[in-house]
DSSP file (Angstrom, degrees, kcal/mol; ACC not computed):
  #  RESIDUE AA STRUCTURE BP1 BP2  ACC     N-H-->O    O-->H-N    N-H-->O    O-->H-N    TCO  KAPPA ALPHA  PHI   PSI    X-CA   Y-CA   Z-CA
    1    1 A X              0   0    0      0, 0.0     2,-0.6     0, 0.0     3,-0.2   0.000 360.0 360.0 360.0 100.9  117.7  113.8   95.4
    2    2 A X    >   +     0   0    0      1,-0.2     3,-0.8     2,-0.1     0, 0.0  -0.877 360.0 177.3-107.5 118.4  117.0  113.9   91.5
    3    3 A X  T 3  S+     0   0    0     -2,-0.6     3,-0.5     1,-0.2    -1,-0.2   0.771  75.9  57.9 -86.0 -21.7  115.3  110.8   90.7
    4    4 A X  T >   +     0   0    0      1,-0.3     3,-4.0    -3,-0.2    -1,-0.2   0.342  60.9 117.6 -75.9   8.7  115.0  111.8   87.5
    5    5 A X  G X   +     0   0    0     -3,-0.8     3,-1.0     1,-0.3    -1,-0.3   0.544  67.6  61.1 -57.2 -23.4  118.2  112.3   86.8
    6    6 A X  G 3  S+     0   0    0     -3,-0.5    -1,-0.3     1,-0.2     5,-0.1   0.731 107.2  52.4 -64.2 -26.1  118.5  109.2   83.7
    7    7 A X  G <  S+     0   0    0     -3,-4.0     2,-1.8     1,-0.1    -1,-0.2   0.359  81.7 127.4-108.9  29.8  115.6  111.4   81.6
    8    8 A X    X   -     0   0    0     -3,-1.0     2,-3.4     3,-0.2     3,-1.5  -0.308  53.6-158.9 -34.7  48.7  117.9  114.0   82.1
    9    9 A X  T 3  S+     0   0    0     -2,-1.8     3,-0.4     1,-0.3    -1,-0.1   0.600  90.3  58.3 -50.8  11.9  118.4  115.4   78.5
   10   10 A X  T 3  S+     0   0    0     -2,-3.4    -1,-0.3     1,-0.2     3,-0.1   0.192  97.7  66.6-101.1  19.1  121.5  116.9   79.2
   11   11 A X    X   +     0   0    0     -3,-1.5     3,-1.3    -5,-0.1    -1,-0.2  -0.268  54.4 152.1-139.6  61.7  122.5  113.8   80.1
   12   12 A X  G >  S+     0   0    0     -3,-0.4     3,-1.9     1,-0.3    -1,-0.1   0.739  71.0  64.8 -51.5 -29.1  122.6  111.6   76.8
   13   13 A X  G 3  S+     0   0    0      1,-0.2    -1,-0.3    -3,-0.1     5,-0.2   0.823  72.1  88.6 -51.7 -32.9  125.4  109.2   78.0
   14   14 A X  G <   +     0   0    0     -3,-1.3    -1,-0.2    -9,-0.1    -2,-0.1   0.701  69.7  98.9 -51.7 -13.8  123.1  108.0   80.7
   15   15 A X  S X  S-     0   0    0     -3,-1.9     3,-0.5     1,-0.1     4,-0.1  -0.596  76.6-133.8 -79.1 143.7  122.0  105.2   77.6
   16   16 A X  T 3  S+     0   0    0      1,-0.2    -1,-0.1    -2,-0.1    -2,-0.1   0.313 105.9  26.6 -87.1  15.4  123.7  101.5   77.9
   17   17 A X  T 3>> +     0   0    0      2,-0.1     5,-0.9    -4,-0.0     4,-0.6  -0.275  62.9 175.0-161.5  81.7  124.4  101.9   74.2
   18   18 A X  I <4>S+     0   0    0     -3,-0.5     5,-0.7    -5,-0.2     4,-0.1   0.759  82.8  64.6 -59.6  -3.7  124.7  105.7   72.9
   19   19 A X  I  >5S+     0   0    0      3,-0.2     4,-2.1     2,-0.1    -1,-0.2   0.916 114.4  16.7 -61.4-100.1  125.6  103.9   69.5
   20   20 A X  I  >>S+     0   0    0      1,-0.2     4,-3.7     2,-0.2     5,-0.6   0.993 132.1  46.6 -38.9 -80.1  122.9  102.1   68.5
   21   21 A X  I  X5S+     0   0    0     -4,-0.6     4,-1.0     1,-0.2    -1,-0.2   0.836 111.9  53.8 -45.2 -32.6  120.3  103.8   70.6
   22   22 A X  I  ><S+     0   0    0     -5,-0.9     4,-2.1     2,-0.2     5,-0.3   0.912 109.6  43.3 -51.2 -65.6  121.6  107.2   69.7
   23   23 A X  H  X<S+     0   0    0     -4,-2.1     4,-2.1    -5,-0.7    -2,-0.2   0.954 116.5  48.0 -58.2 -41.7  121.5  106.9   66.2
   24   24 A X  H  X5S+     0   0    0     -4,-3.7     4,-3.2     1,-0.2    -1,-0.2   0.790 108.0  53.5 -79.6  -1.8  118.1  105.2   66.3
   25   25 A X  H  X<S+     0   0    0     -4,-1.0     4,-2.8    -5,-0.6     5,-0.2   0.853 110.3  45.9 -77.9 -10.9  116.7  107.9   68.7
   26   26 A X  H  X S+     0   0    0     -4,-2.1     4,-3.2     1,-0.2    -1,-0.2   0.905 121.4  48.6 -94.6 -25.8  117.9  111.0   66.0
   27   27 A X  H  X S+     0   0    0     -4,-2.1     4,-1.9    -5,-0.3     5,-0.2   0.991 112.7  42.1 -49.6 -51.5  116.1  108.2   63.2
   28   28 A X  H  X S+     0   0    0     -4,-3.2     4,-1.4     1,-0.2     5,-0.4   0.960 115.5  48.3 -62.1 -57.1  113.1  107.8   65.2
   29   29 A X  H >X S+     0   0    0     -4,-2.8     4,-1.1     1,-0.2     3,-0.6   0.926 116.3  49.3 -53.4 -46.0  113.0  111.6   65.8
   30   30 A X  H >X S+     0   0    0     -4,-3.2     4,-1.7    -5,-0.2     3,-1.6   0.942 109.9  45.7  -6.8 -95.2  113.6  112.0   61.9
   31   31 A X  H 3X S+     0   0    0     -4,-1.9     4,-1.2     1,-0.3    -1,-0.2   0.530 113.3  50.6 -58.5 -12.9  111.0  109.7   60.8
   32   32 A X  H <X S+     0   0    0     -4,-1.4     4,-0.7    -3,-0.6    -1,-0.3   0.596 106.1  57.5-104.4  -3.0  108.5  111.4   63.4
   33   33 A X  H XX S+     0   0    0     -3,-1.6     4,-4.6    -4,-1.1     3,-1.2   0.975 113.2  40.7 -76.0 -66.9  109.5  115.0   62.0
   34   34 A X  H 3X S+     0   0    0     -4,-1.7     4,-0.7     1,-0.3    -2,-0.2   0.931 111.8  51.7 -67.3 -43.6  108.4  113.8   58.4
   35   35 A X  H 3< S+     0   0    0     -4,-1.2     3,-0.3     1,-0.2    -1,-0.3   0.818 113.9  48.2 -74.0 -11.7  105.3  112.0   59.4
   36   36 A X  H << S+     0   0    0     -3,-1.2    -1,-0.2    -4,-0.7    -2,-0.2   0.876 113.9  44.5 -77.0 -49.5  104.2  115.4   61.4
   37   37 A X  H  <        0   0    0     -4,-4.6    -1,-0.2     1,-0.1    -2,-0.2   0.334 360.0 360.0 -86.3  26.3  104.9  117.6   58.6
   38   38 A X     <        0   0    0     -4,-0.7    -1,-0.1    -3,-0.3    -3,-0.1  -0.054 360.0 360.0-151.1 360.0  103.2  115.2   56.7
């Protein structure tokens, strides 16, 4: 039994809108890139 199988990261499809949420998760990850390296 893998319960965790939705925070899977091989398993991006698992999102109910890899559109929108896809695109904002590689912004978010972006925006968090630049605010790290400052």
């Amino acid at each position: 039994m893998r319960i965790n199988r939705s925070i899977d990261p091989s398993e991006p499809a698992a999102l109910p809108d890899p559109e929108g949420l896809g695109r904002i998760g590689l912004t978010s990850l972006a925006s968090w890139f630049e605010i790290l390296r400052g």
